[in-house]
N, CA, C and O atoms as CSV, one atom per row, in Angstrom:
chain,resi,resn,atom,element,x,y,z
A,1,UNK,N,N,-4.972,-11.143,-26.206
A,1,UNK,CA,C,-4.265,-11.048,-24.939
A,1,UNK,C,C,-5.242,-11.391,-23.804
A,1,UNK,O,O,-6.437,-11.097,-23.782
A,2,UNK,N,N,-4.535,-12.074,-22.843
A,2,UNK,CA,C,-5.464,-13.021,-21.808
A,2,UNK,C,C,-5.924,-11.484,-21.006
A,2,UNK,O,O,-5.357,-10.423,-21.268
A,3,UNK,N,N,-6.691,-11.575,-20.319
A,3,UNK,CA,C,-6.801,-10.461,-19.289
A,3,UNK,C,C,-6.376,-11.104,-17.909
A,3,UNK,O,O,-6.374,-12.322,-17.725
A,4,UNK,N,N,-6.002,-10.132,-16.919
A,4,UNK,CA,C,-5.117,-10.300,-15.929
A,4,UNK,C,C,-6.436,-10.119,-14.475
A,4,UNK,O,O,-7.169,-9.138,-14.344
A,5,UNK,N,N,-6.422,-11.045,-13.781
A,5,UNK,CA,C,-7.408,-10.803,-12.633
A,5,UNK,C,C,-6.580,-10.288,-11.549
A,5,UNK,O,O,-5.503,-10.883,-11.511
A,6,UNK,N,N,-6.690,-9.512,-10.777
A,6,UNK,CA,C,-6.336,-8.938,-10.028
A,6,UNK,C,C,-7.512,-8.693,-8.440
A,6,UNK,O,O,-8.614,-8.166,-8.585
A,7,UNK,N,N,-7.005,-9.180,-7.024
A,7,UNK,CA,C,-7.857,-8.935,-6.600
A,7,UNK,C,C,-7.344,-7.601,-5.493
A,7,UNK,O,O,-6.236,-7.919,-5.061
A,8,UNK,N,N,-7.572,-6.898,-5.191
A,8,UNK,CA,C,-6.948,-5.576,-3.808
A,8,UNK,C,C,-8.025,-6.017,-2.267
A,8,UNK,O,O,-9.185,-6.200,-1.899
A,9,UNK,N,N,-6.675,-5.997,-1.838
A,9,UNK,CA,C,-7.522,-6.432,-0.672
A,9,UNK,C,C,-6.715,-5.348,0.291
A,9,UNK,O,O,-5.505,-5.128,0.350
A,10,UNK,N,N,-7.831,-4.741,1.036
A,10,UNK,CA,C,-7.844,-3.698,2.235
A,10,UNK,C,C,-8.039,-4.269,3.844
A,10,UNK,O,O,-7.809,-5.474,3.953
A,11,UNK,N,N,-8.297,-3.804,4.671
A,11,UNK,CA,C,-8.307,-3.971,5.947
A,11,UNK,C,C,-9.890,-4.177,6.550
A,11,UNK,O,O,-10.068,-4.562,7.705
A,12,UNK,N,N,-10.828,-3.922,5.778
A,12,UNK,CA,C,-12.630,-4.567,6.017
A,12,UNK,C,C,-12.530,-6.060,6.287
A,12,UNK,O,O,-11.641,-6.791,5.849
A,13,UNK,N,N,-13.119,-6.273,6.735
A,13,UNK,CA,C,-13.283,-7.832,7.236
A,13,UNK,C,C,-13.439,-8.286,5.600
A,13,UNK,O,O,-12.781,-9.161,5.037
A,14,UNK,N,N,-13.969,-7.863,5.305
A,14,UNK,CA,C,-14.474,-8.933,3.806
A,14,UNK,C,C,-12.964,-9.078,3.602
A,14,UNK,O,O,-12.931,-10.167,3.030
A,15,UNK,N,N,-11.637,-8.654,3.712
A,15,UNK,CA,C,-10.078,-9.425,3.685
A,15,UNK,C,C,-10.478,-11.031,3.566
A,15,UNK,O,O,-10.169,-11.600,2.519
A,16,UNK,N,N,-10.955,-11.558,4.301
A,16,UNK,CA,C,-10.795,-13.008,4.507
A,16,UNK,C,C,-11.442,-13.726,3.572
A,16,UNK,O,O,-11.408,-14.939,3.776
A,17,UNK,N,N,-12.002,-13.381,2.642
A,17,UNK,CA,C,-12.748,-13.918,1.809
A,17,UNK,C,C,-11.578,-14.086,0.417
A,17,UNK,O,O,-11.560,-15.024,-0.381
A,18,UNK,N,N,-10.842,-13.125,0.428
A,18,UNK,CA,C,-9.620,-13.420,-0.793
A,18,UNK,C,C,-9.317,-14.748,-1.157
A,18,UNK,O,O,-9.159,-15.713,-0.408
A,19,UNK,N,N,-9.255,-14.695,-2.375
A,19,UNK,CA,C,-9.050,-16.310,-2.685
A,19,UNK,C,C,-7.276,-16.630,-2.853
A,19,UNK,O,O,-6.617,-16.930,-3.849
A,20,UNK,N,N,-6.981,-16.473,-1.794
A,20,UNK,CA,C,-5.548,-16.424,-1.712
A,20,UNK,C,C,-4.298,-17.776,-2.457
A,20,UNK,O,O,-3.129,-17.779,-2.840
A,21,UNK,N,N,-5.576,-18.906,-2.321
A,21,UNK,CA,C,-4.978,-19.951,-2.833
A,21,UNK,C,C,-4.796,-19.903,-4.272
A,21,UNK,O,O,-4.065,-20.635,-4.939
A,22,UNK,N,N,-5.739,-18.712,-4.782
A,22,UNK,CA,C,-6.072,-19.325,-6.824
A,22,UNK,C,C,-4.711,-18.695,-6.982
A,22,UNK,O,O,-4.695,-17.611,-6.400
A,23,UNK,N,N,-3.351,-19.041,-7.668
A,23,UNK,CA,C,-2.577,-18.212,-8.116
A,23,UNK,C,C,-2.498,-17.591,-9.073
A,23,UNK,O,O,-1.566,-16.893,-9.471
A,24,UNK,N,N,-3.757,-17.860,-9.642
A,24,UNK,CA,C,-4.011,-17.296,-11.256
A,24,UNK,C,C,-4.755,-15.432,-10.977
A,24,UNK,O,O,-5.074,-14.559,-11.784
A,25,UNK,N,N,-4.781,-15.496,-9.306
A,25,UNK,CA,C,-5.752,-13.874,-9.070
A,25,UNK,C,C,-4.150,-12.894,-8.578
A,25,UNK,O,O,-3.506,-13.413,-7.666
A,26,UNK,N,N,-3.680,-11.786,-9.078
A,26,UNK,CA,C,-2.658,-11.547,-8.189
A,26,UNK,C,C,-3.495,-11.037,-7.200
A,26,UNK,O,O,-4.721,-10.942,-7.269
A,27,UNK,N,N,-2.770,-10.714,-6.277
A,27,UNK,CA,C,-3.238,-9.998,-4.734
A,27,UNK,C,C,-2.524,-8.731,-4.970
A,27,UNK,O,O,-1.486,-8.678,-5.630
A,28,UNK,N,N,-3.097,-7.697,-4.415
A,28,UNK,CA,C,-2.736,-6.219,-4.632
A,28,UNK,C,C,-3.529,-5.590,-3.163
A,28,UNK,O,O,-4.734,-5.447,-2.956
A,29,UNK,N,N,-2.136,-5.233,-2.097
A,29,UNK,CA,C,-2.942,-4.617,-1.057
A,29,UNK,C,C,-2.098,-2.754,-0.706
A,29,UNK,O,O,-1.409,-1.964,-1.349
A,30,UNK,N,N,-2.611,-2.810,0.448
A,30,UNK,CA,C,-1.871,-1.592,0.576
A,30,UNK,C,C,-1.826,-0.913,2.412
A,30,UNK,O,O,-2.472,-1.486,3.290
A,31,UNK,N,N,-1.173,0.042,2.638
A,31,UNK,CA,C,-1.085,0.080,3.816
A,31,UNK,C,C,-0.192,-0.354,4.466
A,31,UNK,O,O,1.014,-0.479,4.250
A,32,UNK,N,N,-0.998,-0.650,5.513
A,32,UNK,CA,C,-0.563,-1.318,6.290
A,32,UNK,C,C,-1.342,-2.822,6.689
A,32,UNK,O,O,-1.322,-3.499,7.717
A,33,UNK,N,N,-1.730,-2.919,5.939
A,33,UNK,CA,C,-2.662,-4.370,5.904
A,33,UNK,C,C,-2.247,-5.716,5.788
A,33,UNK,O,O,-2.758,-6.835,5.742
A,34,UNK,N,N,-1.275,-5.260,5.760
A,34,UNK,CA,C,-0.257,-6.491,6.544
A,34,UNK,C,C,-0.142,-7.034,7.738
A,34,UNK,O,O,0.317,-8.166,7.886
A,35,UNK,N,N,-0.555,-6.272,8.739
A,35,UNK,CA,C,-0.779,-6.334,10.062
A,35,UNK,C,C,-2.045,-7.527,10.364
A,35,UNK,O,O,-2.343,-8.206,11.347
A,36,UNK,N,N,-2.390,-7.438,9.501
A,36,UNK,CA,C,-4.039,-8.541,9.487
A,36,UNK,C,C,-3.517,-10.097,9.009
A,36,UNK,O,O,-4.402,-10.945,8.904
A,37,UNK,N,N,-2.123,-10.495,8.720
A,37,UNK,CA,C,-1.379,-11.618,8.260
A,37,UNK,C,C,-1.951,-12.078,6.982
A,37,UNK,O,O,-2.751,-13.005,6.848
A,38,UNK,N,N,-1.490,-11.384,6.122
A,38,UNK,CA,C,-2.214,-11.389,4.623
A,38,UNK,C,C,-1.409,-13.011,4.144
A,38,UNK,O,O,-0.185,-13.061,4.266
A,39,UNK,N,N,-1.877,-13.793,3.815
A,39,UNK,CA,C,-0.411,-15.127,3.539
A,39,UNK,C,C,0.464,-14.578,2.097
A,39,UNK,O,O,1.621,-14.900,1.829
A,40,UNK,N,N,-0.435,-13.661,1.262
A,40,UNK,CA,C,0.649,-13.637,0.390
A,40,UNK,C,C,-0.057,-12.096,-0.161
A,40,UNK,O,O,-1.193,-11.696,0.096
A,41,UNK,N,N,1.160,-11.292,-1.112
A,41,UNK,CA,C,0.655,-9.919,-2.238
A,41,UNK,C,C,1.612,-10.565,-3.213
A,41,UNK,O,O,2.423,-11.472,-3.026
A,42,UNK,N,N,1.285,-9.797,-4.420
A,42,UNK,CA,C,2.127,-9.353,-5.361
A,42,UNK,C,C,2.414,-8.259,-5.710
A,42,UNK,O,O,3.288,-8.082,-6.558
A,43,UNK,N,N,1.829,-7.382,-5.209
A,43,UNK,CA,C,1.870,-6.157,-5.549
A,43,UNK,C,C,1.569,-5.194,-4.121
A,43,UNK,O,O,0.541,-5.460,-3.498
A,44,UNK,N,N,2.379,-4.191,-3.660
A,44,UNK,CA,C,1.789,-3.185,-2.923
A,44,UNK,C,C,1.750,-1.680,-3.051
A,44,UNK,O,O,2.866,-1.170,-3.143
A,45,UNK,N,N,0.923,-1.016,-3.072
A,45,UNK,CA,C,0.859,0.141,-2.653
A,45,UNK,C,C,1.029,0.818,-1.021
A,45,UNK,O,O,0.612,0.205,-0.038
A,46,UNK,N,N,1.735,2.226,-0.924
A,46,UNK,CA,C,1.778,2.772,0.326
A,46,UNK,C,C,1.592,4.692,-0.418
A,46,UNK,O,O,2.585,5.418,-0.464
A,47,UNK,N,N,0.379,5.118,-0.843
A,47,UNK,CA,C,0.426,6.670,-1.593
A,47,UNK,C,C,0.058,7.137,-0.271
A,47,UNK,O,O,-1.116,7.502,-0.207
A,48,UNK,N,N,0.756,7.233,0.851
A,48,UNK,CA,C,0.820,8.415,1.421
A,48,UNK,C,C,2.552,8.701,1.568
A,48,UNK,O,O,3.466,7.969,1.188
A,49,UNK,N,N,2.628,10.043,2.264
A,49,UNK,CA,C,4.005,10.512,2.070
A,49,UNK,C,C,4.698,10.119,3.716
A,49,UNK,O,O,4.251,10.185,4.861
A,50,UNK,N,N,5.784,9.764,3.211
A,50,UNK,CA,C,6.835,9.120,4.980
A,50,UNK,C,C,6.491,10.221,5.574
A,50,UNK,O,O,5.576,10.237,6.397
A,51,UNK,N,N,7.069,11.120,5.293
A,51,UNK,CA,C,7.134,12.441,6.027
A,51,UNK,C,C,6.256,12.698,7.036
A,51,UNK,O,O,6.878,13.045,8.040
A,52,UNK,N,N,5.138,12.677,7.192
A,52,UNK,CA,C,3.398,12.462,7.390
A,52,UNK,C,C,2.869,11.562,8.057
A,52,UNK,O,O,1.674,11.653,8.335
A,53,UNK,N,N,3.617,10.494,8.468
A,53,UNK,CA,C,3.437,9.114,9.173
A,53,UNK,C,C,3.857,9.022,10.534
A,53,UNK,O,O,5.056,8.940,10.798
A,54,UNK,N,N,2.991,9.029,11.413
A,54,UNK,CA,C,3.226,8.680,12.640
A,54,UNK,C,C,2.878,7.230,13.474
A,54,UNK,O,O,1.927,6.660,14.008
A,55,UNK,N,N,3.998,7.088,13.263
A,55,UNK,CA,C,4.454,5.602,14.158
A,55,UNK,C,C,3.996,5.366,15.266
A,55,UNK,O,O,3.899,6.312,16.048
A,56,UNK,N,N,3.630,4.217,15.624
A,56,UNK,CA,C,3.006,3.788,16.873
A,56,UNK,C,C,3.144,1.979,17.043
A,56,UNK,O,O,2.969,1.103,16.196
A,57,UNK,N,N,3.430,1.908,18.131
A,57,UNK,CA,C,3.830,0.230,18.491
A,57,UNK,C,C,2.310,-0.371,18.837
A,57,UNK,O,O,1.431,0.129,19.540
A,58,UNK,N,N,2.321,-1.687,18.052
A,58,UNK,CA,C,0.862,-1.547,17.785
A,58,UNK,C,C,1.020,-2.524,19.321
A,58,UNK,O,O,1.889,-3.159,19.919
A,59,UNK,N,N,-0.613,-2.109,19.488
A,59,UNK,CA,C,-0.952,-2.661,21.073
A,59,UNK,C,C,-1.179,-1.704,22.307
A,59,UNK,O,O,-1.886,-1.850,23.305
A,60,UNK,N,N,-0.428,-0.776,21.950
A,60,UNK,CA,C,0.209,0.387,22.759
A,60,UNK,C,C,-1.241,1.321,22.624
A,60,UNK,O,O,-1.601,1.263,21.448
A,61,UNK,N,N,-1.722,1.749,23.041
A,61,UNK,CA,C,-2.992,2.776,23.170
A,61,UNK,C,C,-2.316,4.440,22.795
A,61,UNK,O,O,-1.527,5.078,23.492
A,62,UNK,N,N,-2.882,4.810,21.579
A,62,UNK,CA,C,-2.412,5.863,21.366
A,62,UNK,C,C,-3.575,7.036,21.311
A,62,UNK,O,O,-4.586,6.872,20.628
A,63,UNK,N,N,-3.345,8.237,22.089
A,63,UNK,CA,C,-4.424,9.237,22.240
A,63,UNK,C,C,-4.236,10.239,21.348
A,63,UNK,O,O,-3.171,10.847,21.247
A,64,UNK,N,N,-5.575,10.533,20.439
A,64,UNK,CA,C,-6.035,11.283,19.788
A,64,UNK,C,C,-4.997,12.927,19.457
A,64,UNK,O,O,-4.559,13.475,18.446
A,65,UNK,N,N,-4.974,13.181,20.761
A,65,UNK,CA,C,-4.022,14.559,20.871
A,65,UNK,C,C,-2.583,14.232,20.741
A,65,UNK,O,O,-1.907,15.258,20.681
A,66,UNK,N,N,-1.766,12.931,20.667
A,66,UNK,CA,C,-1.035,12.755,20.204
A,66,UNK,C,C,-0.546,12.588,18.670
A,66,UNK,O,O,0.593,12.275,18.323
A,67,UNK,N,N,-1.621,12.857,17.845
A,67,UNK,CA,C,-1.224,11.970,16.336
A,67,UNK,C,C,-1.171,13.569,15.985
A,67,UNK,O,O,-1.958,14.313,16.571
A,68,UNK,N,N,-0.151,14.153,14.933
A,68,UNK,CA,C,0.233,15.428,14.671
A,68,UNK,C,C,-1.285,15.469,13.519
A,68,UNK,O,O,-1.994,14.500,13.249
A,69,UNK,N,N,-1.480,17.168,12.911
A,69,UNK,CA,C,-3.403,17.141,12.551
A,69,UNK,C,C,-2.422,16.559,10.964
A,69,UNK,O,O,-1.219,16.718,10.758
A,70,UNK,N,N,-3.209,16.040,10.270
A,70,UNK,CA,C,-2.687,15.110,8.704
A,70,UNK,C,C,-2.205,14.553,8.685
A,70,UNK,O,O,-1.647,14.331,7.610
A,71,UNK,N,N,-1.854,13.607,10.007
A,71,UNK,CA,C,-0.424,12.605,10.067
A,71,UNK,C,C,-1.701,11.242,9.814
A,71,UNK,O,O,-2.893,11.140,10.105
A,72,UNK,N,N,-0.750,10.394,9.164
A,72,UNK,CA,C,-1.624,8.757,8.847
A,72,UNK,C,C,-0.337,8.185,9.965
A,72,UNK,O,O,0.821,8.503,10.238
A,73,UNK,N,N,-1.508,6.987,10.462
A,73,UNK,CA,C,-0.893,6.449,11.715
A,73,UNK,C,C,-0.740,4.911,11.096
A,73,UNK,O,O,-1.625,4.245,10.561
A,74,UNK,N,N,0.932,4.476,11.380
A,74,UNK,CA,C,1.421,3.389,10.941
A,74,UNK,C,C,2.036,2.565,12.031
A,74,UNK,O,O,2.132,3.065,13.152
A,75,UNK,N,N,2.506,1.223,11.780
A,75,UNK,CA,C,3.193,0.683,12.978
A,75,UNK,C,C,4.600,1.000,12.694
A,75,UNK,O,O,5.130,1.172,11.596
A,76,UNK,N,N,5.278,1.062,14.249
A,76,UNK,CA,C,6.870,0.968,13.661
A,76,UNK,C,C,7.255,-0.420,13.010
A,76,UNK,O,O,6.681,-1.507,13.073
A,77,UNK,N,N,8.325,-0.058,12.415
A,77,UNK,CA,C,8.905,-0.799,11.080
A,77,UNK,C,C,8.016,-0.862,10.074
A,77,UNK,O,O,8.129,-1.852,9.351
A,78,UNK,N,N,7.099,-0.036,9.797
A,78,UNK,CA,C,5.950,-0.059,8.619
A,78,UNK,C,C,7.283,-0.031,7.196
A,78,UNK,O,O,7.429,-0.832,6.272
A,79,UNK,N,N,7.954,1.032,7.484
A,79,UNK,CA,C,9.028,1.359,6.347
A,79,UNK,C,C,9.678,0.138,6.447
A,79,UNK,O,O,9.144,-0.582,5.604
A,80,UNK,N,N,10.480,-0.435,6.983
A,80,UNK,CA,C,11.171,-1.696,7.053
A,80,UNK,C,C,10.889,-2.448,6.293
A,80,UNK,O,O,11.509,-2.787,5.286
A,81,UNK,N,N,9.442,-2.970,6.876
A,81,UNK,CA,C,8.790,-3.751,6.082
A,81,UNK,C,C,8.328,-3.045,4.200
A,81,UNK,O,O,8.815,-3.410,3.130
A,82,UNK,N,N,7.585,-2.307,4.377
A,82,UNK,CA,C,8.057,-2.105,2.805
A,82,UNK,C,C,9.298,-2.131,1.815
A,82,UNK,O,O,9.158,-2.502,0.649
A,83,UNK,N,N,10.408,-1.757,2.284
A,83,UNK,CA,C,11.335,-1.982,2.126
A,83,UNK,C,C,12.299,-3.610,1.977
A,83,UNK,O,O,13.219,-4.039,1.282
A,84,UNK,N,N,11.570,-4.024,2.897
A,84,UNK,CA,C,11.600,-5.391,2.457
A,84,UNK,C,C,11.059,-6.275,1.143
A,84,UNK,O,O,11.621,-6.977,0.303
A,85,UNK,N,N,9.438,-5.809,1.445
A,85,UNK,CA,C,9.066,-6.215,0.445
A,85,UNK,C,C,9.553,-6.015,-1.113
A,85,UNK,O,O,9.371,-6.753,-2.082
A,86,UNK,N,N,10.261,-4.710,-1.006
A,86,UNK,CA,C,10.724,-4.513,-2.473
A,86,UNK,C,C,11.439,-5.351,-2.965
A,86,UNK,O,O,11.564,-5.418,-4.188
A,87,UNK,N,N,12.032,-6.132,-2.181
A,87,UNK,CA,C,13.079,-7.119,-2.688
A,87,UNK,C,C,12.878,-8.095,-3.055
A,87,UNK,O,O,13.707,-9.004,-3.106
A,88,UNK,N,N,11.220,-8.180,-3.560
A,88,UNK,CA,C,10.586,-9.915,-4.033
A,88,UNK,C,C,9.520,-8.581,-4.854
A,88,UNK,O,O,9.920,-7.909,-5.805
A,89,UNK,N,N,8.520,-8.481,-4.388
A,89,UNK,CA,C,7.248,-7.531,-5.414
A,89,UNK,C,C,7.549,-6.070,-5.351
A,89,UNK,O,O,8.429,-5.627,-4.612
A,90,UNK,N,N,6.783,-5.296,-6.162
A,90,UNK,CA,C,6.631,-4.108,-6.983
A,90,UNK,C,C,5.758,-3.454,-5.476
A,90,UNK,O,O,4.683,-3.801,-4.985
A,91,UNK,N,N,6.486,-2.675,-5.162
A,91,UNK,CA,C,5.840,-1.416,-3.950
A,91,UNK,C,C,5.623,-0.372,-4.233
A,91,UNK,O,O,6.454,0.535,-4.188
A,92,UNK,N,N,4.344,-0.247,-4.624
A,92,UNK,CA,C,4.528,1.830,-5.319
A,92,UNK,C,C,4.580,2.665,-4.405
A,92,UNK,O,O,3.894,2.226,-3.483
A,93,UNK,N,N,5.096,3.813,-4.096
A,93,UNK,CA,C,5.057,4.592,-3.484
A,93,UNK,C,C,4.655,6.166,-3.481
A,93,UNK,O,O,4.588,6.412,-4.685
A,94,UNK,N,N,4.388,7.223,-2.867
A,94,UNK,CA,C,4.100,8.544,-3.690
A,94,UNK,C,C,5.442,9.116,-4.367
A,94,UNK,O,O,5.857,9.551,-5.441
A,95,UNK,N,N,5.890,8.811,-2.938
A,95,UNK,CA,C,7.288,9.531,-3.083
A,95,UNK,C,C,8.539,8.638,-4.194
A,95,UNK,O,O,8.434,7.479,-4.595
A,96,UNK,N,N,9.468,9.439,-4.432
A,96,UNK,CA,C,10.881,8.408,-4.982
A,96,UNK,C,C,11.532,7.906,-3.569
A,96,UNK,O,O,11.930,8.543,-2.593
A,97,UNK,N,N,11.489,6.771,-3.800
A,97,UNK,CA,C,12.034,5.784,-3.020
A,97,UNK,C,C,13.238,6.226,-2.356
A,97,UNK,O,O,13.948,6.984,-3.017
A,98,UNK,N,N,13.728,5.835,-0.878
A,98,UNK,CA,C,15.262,6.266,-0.728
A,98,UNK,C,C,16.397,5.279,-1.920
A,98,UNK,O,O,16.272,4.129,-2.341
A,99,UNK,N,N,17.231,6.091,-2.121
A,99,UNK,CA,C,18.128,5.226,-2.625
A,99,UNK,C,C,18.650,3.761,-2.351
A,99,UNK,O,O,18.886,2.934,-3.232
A,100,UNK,N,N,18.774,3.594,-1.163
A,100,UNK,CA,C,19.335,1.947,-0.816
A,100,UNK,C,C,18.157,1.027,-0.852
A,100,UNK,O,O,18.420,-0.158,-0.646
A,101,UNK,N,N,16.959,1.332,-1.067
A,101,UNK,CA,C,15.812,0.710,-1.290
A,101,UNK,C,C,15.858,-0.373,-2.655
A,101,UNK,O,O,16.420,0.079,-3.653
A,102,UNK,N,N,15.318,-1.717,-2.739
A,102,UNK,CA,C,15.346,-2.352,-3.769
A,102,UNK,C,C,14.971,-1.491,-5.335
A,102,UNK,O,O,14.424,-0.388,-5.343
A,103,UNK,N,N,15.276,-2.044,-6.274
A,103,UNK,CA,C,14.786,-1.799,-7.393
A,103,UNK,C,C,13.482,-2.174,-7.701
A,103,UNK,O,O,13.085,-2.062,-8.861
A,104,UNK,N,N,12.723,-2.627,-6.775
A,104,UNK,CA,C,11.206,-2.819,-7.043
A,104,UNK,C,C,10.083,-1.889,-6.014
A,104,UNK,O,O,8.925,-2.146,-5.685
A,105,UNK,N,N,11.007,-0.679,-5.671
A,105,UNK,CA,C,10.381,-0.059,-4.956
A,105,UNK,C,C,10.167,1.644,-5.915
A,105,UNK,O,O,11.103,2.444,-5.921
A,106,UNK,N,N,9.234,1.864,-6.428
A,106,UNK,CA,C,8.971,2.978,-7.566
A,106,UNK,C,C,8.164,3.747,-6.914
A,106,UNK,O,O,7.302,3.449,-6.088
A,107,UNK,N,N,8.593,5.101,-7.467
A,107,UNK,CA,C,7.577,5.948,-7.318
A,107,UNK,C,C,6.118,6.117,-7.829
A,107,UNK,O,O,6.144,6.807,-8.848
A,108,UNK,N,N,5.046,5.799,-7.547
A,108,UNK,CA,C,3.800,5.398,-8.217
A,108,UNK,C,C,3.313,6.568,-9.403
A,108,UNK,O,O,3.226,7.761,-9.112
A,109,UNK,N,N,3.068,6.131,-10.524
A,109,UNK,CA,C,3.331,6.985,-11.914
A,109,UNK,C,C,2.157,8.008,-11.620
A,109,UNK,O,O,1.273,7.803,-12.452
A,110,UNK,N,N,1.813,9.029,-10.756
A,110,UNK,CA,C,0.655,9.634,-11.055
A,110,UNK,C,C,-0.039,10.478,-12.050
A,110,UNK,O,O,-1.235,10.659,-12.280
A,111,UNK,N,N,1.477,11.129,-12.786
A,111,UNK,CA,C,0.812,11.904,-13.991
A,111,UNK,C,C,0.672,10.659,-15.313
A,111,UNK,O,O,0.099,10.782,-16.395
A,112,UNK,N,N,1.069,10.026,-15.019
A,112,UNK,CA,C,0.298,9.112,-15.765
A,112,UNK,C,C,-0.790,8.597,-15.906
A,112,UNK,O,O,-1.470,8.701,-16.927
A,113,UNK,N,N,-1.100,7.967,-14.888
A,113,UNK,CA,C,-2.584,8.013,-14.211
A,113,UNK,C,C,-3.542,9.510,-14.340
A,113,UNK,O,O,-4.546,9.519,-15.052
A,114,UNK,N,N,-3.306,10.174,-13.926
A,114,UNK,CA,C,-3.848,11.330,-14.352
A,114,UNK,C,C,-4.256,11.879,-15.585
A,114,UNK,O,O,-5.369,12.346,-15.825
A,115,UNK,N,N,-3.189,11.788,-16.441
A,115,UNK,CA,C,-3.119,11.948,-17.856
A,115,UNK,C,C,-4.217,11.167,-18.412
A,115,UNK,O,O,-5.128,11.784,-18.965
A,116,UNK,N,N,-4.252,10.097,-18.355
A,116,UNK,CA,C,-4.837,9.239,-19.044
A,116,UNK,C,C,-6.583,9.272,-18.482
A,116,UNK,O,O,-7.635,9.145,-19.108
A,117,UNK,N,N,-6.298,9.493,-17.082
A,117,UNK,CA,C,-8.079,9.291,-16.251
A,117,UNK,C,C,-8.856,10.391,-15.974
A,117,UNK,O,O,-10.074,10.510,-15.845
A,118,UNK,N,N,-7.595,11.479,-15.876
A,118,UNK,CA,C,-8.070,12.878,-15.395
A,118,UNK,C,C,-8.202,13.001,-14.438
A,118,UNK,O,O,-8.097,11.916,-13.865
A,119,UNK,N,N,-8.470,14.057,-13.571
A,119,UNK,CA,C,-8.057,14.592,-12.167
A,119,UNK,C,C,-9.160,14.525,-11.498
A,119,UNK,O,O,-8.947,15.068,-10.414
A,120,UNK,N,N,-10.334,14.112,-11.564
A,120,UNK,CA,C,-11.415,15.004,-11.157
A,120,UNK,C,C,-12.110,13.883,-9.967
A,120,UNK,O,O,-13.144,14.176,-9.366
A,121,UNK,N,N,-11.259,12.371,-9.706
A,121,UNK,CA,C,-12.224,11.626,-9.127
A,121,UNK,C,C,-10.902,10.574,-8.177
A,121,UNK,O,O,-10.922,9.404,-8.562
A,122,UNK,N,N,-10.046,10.806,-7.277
A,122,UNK,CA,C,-9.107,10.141,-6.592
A,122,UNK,C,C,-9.532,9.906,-4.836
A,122,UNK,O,O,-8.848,10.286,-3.885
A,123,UNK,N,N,-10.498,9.371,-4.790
A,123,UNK,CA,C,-10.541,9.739,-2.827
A,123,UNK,C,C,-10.255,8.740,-2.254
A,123,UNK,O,O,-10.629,8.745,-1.081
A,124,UNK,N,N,-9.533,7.500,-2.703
A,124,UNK,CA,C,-8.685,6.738,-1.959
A,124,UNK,C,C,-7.425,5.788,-2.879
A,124,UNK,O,O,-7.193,5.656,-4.081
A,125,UNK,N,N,-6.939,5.367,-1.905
A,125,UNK,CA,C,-5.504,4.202,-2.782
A,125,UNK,C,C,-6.067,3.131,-3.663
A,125,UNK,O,O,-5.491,2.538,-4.575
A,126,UNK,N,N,-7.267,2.991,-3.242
A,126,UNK,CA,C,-7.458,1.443,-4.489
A,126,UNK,C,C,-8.543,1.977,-5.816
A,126,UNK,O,O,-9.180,1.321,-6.641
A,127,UNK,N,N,-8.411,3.499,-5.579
A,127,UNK,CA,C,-9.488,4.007,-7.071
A,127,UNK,C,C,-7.417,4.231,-8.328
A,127,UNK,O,O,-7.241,4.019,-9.528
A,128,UNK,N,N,-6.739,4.542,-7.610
A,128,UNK,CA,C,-5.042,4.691,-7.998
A,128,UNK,C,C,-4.827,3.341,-8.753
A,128,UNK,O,O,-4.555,3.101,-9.930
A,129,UNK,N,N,-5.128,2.234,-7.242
A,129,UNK,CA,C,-4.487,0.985,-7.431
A,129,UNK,C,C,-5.245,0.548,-8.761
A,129,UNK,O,O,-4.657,-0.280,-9.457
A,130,UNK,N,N,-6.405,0.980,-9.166
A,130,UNK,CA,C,-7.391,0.413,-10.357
A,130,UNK,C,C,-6.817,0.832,-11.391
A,130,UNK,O,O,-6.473,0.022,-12.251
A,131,UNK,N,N,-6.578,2.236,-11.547
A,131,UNK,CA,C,-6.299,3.104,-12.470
A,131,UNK,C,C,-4.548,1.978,-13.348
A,131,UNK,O,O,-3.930,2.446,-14.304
C-alpha cells in the first residue's frame, strides 16, 4: 500500500511555502486559516467547541476585555464557511455537527484517537490532525 503524503498547514508564515500545486500532497488545515487565502484543502479541522467562539468582523479592532475568559476568537461566518466546506471535503469537528450540515461534516473520532495513542500528550489541533 502506497503511503499517503499529507501536508497541514497553519497560520505561521512558513503557510506559503505549501506546495499547493503537487496534487499528489493533500492539504490539511484548520481554523480559521482560511483567512490567509489558502488556494486549496482537502481536509479540515475546527476541535474547538461553537459554543466558545467569539466572533469578530475581521479588521474591526477588538479589545482584550471584550473576548469572554476561554472564548477562541473567530471571524463572522467562520461557521458558514465550514459549513460550506462540508459540501466538497471532510471537516472534523469536536462537536456532532448541526443536523442540516453536509454529510462531510463529522464529529472528529477522539476516543479513537485516544484509544489507540493514549491521553497523555494533545496540546494542539495538528498533534489530533497527525494522530
Amino acid at each position: 500500500m502506497a503511503s499517503k503524503r499529507v501536508c497541514i498547514v497553519g497560520t505561521a508564515e512558513s503557510w506559503r511555502l505549501t506546495p499547493f500545486n503537487d496534487l499528489s500532497i493533500d492539504i490539511w488545515s484548520l481554523n480559521d486559516a482560511y483567512a490567509l487565502g489558502l488556494p486549496r484543502a482537502n481536509a479540515w479541522f475546527e476541535q474547538h467547541p461553537f459554543g466558545k467562539m467569539f466572533f469578530h468582523t475581521p479588521g474591526t479592532p477588538v479589545h482584550p476585555k471584550d473576548i469572554p475568559p476561554g472564548a477562541y476568537i473567530r471571524p463572522v461566518g467562520h461557521l458558514e464557511w465550514l459549513k460550506t466546506q462540508a459540501a466538497q471535503i471532510p471537516v472534523y469537528l469536536q462537536d456532532t455537527p448541526p443536523v442540516d450540515w453536509p454529510a462531510n461534516a463529522q464529529r472528529f473520532p477522539i476516543e479513537l484517537v485516544t484509544q489507540q495513542f493514549g491521553e497523555s500528550y494533545w496540546a494542539a489541533g495538528p498533534s489530533y490532525m497527525l494522530a
